[in-house]
KOLVEX-886381 format. One record per residue (C-alpha): residue number from 0; x, y, z. Coordinates in pm, whole numbers, plus 50000, padded with zeros to 5 digits. Layout:
// KOLVEX-886381
+-----+-------+-------+-------+
! num !    c1 !    c2 !    c3 !
+-----+-------+-------+-------+
! NUM !     X !     Y !     Z !
...
+-----+-------+-------+-------+
END
This chain:
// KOLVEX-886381
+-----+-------+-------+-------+
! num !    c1 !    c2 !    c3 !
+-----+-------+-------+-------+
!   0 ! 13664 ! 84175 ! 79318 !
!   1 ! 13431 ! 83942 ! 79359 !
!   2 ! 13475 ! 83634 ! 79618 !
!   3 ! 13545 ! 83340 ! 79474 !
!   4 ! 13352 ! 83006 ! 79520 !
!   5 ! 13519 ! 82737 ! 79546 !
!   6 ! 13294 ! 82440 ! 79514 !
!   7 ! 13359 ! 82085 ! 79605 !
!   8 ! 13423 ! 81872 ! 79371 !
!   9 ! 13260 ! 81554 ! 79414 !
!  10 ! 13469 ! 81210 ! 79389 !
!  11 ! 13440 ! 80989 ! 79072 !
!  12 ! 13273 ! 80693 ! 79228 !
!  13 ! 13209 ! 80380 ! 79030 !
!  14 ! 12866 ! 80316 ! 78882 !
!  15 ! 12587 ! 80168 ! 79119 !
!  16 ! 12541 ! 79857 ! 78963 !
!  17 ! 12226 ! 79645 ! 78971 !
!  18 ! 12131 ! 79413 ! 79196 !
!  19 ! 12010 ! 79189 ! 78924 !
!  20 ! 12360 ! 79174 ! 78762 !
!  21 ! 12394 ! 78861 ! 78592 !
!  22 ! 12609 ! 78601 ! 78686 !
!  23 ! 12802 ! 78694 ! 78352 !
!  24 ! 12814 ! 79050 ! 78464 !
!  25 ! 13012 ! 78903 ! 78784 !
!  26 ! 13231 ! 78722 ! 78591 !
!  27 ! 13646 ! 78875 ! 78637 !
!  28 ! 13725 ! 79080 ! 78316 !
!  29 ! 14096 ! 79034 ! 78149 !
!  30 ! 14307 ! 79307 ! 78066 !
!  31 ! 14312 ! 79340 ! 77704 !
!  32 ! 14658 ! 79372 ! 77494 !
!  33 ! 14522 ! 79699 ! 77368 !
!  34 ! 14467 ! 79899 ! 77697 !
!  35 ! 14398 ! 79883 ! 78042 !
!  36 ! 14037 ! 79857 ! 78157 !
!  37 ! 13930 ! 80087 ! 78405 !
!  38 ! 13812 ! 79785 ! 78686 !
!  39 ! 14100 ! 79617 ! 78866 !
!  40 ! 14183 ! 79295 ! 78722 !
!  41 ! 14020 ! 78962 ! 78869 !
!  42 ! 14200 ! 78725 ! 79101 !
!  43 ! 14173 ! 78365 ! 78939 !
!  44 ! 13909 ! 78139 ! 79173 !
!  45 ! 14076 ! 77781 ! 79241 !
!  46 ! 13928 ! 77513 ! 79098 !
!  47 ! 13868 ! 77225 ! 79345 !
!  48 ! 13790 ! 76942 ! 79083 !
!  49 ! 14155 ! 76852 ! 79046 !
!  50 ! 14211 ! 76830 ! 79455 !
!  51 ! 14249 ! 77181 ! 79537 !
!  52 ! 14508 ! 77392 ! 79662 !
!  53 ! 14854 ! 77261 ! 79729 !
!  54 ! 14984 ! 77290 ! 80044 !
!  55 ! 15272 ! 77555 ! 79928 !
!  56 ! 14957 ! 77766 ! 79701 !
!  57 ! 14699 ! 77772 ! 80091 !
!  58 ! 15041 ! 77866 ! 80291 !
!  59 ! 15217 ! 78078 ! 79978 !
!  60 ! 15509 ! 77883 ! 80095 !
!  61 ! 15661 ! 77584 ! 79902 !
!  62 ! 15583 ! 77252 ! 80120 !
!  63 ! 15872 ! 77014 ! 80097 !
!  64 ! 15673 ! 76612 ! 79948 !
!  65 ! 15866 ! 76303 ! 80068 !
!  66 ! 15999 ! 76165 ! 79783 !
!  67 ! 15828 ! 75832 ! 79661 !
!  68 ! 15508 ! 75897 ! 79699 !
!  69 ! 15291 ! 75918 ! 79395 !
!  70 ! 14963 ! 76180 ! 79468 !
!  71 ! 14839 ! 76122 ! 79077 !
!  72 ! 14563 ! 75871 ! 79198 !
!  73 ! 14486 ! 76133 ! 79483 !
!  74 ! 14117 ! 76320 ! 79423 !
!  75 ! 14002 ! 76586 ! 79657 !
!  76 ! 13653 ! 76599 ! 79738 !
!  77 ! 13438 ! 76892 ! 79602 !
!  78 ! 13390 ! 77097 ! 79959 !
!  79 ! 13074 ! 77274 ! 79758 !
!  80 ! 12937 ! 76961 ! 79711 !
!  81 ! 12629 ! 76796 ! 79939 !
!  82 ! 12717 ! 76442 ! 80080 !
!  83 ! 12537 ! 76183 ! 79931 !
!  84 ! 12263 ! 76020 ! 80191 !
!  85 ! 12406 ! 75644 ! 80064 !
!  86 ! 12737 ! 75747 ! 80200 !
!  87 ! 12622 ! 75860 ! 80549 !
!  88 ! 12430 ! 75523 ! 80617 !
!  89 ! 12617 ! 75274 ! 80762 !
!  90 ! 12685 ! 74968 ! 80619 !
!  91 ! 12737 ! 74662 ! 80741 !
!  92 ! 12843 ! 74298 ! 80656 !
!  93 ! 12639 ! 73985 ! 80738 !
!  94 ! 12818 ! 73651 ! 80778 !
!  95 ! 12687 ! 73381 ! 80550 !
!  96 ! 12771 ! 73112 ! 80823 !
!  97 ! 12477 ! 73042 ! 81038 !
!  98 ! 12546 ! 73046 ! 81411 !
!  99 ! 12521 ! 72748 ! 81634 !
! 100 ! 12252 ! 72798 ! 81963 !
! 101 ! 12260 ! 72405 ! 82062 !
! 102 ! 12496 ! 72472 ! 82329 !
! 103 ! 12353 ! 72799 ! 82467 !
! 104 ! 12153 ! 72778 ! 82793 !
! 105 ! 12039 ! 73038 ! 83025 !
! 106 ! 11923 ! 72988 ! 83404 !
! 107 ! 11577 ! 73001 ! 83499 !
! 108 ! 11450 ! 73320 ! 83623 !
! 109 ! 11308 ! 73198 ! 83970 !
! 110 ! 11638 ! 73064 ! 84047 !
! 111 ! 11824 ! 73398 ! 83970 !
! 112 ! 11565 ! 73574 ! 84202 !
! 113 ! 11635 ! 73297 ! 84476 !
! 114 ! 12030 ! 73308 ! 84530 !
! 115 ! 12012 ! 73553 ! 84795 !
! 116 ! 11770 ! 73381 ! 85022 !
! 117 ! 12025 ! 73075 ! 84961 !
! 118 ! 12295 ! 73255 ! 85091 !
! 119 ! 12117 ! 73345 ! 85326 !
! 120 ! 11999 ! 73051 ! 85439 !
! 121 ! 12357 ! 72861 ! 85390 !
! 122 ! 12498 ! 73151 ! 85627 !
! 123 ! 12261 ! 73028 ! 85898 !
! 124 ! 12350 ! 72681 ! 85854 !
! 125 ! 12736 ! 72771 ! 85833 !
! 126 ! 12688 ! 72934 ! 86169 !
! 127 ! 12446 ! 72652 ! 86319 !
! 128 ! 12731 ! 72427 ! 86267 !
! 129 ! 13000 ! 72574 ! 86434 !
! 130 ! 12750 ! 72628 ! 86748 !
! 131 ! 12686 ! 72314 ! 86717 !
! 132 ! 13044 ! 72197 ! 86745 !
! 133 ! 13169 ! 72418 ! 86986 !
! 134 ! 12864 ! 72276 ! 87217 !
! 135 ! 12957 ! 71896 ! 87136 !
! 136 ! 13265 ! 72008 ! 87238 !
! 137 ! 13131 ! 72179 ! 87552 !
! 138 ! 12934 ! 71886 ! 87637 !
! 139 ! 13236 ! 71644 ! 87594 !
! 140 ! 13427 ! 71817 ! 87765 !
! 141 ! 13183 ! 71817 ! 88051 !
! 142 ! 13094 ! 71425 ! 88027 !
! 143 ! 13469 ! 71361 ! 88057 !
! 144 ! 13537 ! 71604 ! 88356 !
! 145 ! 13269 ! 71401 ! 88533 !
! 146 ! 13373 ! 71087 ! 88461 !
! 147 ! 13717 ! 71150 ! 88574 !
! 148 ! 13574 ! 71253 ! 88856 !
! 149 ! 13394 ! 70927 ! 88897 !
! 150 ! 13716 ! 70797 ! 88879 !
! 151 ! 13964 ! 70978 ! 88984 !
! 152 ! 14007 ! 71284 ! 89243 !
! 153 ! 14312 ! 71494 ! 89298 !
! 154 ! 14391 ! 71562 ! 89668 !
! 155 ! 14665 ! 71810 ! 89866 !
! 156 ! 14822 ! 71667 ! 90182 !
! 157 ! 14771 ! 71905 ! 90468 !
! 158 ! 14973 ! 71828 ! 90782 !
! 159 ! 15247 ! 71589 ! 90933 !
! 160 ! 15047 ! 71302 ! 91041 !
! 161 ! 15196 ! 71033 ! 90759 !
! 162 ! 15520 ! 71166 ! 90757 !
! 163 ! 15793 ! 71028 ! 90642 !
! 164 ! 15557 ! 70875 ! 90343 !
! 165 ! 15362 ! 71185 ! 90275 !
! 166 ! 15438 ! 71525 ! 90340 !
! 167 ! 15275 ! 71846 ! 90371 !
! 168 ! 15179 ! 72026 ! 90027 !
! 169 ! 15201 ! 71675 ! 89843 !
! 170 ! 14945 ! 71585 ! 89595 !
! 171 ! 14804 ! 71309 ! 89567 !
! 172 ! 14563 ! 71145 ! 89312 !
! 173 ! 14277 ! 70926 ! 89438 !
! 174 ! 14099 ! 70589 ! 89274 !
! 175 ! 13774 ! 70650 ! 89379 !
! 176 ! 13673 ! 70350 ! 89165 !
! 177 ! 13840 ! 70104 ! 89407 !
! 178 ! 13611 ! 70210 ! 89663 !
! 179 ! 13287 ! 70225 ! 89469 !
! 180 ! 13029 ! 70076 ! 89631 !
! 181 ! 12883 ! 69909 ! 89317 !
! 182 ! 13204 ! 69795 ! 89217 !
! 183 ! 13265 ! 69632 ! 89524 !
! 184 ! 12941 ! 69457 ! 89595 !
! 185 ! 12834 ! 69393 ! 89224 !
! 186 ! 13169 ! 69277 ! 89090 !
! 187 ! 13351 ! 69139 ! 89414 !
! 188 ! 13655 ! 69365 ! 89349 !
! 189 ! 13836 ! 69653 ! 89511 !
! 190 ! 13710 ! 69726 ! 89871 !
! 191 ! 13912 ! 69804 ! 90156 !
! 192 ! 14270 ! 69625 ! 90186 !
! 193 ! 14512 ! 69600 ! 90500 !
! 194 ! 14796 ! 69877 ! 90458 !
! 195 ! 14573 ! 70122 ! 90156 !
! 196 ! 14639 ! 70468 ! 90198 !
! 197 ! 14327 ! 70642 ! 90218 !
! 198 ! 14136 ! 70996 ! 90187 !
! 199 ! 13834 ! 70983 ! 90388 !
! 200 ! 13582 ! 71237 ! 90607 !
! 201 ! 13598 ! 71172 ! 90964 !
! 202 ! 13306 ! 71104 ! 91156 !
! 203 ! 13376 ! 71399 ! 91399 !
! 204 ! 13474 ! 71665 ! 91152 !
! 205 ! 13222 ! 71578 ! 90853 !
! 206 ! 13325 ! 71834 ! 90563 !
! 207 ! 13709 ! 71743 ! 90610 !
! 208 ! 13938 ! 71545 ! 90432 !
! 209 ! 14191 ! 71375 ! 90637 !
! 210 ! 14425 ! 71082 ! 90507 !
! 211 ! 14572 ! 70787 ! 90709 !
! 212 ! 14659 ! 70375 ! 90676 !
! 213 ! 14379 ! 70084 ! 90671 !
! 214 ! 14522 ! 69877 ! 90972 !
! 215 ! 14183 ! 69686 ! 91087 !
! 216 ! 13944 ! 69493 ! 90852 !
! 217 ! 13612 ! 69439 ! 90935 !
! 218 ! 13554 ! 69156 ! 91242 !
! 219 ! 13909 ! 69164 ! 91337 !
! 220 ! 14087 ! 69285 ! 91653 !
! 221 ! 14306 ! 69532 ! 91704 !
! 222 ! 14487 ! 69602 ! 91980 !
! 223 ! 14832 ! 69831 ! 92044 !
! 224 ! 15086 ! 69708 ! 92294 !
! 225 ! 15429 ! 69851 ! 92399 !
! 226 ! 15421 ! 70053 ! 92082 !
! 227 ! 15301 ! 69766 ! 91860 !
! 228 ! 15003 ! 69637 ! 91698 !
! 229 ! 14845 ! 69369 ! 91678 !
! 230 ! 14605 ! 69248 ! 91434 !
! 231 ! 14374 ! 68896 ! 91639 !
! 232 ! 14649 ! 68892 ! 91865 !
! 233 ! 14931 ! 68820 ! 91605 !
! 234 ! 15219 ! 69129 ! 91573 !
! 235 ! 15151 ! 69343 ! 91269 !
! 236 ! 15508 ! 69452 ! 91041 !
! 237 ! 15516 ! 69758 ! 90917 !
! 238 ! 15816 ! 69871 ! 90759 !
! 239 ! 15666 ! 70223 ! 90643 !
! 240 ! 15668 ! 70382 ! 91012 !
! 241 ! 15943 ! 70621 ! 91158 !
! 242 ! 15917 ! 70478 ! 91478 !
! 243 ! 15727 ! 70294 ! 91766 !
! 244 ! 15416 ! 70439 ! 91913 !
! 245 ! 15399 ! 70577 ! 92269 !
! 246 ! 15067 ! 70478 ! 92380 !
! 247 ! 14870 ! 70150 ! 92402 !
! 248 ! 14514 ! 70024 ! 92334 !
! 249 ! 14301 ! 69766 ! 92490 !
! 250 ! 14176 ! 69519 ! 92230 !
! 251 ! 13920 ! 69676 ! 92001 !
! 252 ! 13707 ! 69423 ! 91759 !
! 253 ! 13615 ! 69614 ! 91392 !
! 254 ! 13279 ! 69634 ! 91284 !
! 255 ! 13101 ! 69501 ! 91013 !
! 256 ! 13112 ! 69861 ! 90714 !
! 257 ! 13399 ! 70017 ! 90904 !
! 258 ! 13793 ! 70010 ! 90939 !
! 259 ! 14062 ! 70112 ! 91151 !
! 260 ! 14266 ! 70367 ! 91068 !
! 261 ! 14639 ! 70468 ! 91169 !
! 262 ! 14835 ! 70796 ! 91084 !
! 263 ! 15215 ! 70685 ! 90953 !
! 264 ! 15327 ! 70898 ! 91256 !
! 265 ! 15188 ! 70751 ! 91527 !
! 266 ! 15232 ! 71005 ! 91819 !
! 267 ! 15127 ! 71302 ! 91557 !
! 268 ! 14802 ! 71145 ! 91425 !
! 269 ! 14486 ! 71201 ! 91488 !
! 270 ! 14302 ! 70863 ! 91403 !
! 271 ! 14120 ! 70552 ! 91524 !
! 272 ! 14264 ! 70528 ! 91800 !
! 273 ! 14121 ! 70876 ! 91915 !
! 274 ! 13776 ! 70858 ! 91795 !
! 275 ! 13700 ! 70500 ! 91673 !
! 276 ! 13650 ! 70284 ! 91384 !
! 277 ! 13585 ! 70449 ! 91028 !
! 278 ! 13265 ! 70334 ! 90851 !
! 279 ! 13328 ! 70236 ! 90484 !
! 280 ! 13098 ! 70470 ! 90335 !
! 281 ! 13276 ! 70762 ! 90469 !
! 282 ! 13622 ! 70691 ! 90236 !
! 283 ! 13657 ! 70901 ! 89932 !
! 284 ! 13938 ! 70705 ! 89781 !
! 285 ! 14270 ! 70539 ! 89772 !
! 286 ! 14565 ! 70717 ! 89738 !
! 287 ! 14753 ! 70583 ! 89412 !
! 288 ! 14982 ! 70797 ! 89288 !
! 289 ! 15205 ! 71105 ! 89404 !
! 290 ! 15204 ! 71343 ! 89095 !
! 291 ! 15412 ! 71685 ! 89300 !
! 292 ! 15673 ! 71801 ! 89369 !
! 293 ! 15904 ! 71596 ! 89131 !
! 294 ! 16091 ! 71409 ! 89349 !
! 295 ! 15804 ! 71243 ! 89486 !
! 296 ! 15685 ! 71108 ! 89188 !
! 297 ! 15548 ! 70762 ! 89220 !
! 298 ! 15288 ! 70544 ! 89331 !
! 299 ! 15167 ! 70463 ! 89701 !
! 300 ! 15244 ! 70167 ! 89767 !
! 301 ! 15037 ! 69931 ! 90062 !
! 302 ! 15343 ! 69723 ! 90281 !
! 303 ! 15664 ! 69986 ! 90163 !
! 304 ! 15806 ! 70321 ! 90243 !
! 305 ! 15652 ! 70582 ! 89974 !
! 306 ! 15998 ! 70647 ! 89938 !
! 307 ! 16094 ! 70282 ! 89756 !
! 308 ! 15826 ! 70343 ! 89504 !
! 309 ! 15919 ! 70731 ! 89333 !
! 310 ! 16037 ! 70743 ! 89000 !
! 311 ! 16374 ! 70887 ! 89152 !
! 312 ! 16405 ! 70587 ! 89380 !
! 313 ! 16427 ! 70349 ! 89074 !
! 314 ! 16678 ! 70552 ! 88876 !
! 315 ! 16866 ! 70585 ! 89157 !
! 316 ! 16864 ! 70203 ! 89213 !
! 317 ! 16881 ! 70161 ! 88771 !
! 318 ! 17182 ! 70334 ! 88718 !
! 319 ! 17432 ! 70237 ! 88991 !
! 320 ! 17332 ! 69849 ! 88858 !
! 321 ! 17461 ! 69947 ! 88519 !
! 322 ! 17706 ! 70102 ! 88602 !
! 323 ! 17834 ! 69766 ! 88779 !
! 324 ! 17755 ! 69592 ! 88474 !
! 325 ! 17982 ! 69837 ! 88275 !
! 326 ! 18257 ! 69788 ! 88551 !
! 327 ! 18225 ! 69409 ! 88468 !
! 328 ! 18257 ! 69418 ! 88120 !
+-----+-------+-------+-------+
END
């Protein structure tokens, strides 16, 4: 026997076609009612011209349409289709009312370029004048610091030498005017005056403050007898001692530019009567007023007890009186 051969049998393939089919040649063939044609039948291409595919023919699902709405005015666009140039320039509208520039102003440019050097400068003159006021205030301050103390002079009692008037640790405040010099010859005011409590330097301990009584003008006589004095030979009353003195003096006559001075406590005092007459120029100042402790508030006065003239003297002697008056009534 012989072998057999079986050859292969080679597919039916469709016929190469052209590449220069026509567009006819491309066009989908229909079956025909007598047979069928040996090419699959042609899907259907949409048409776009009458707005394309419905939403239920893209998805293959029917799309539920609101109700009410009517799409027959609705055209779709032809996607094949090139947009027109005209549509892709913009367009816009022009107002036929002309506008109004009468009222329109713009700032210079030099005096845009020159605000910050403005600023600047009205910084510098902001701070100028508050260093200017705090040094008018400075300087006031000052002027009236020395004028008060022109005028006036505090002063702290040290020691027990005008006891029972003043007392140790009591301040005092001093008019210094009283005692000025121009004030005294210029004007023909102030000066010394019999009884004035005084702060003055003593000629033996210059640099020291010490304060005692006027008791001898200039050109008169003082003397102290049996625990008295006596002023030309006449008794002197003073009603602001504690008690008589226990030594005596030979008559002494005051010089012209100086007085004699007496501590309030007589056997405690270092005064006149220990190293001589006080020249004039050497007093600081008349006591006036007692400004501490409280109780001792008052003035100082020249033929009294310190005591008669404190603020809590005269309430003291105010409000028994109305209470009398109250009594009466």
């Amino acid at each position: 026997m012989s072998d057999s051969v079986i050859q292969p049998q080679e597919p039916n393939m469709p016929p190469e076609k052209d590449a220069a089919t026509s567009d006819q040649d491309r066009q989908p063939t229909t079956p025909s009612s007598e047979g069928s044609s040996a090419t699959e039948p042609a899907v259907p291409l949409p048409s776009f011209e009458g707005g394309g595919l419905s939403d239920s023919e893209r998805s293959g699902h029917p799309t539920d349409r609101p109700s009410g709405v009517d799409f027959s005015d609705f055209s779709g666009t032809n996607l094949t289709s090139e947009p027109d140039e005209a549509q892709l320039e913009p367009t816009f509208k022009v107002s036929s009312a002309k506008p109004d520039w009468s009222s329109f102003s713009m700032a210079p440019l030099e005096e845009s370029e020159s605000m910050e050097p403005e600023e600047s400068g009205q910084g510098w003159k902001t701070a100028w004048a508050v260093i200017r006021e705090v040094g008018e205030t400075i300087l006031l301050t000052l002027i009236i610091f020395l004028l008060i103390q022109t005028v006036i002079r505090n002063f702290r009692v040290v020691g027990t030498s005008m006891v029972d008037n003043l007392h140790n640790g009591q301040y005092l405040i001093i008019d210094k005017l009283s005692y000025n010099p121009l004030i005294d010859e210029t004007l023909g005011i102030g000066g010394p005056q019999r009884g004035d409590v005084i702060v003055f330097e003593p000629p033996n301990r210059p640099g020291e403050d010490y304060v005692k009584r006027i008791i001898g003008l200039p050109g008169e006589t003082v003397e102290i007898r049996n625990g008295q004095v006596f002023i030309d030979g006449q008794p002197m009353t003073e009603p602001f001692i504690p008690g008589p003195m226990s030594y005596t003096m030979r008559p002494q006559v005051v010089p012209e530019g100086t007085v004699f001075v007496l501590g309030d406590n007589r056997n405690n005092s270092n005064d006149s009567h220990n190293w001589g007459v006080l020249p004039i120029e050497n007093i600081v100042g008349r006591a006036w007023l007692s400004y501490w402790p409280p109780e001792s508030w008052g003035t100082i006065p020249r033929d009294a007890p310190t005591e008669e003239a404190t603020l809590k003297h005269f309430l003291s002697e105010l409000v028994p009186g109305a209470n009398a008056e109250s009594e009466t009534k």
